[in-house]
Phi, psi and omega in degrees: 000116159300116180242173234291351171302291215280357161248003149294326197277320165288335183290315185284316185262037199304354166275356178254144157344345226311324188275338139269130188307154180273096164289150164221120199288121181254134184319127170099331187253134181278333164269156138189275198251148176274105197243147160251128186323314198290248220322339176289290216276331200266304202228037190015181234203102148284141200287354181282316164322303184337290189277052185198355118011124154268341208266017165223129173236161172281335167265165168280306160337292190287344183270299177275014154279295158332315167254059191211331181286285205252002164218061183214000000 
């Protein structure tokens, strides 16, 4: 079930993505982080954050299990 933060966000942003994750590249780092949209647009994101995020995973695979868990 969806709830109503994450379907507002589908009703208003209908161009986006949600159900796929953002990779995102960190300096310094070789690979990199998997973010999930709802939590960047729910719970903003500073890029200093990424590696301490629990809302960053290292595979895509954990990243679209985080959201299929907490926002489906």
């Amino acid at each position: 079930m969806i709830r109503g933060q994450e379907a507002l966000l589908r009703r208003d942003i209908p161009w986006v993505s949600w159900d796929e994750p953002v990779q995102v590249h960190v300096l310094g780092r070789p690979a990199g982080r998997w973010v999930c949209r709802f939590c960047i647009a729910l719970h903003g994101l500073a890029a200093a954050q990424i590696d301490t995020t629990p809302f960053a995973f290292d595979t895509r695979n954990e990243a679209n299990a985080h959201i299929k868990q907490a926002h489906q």
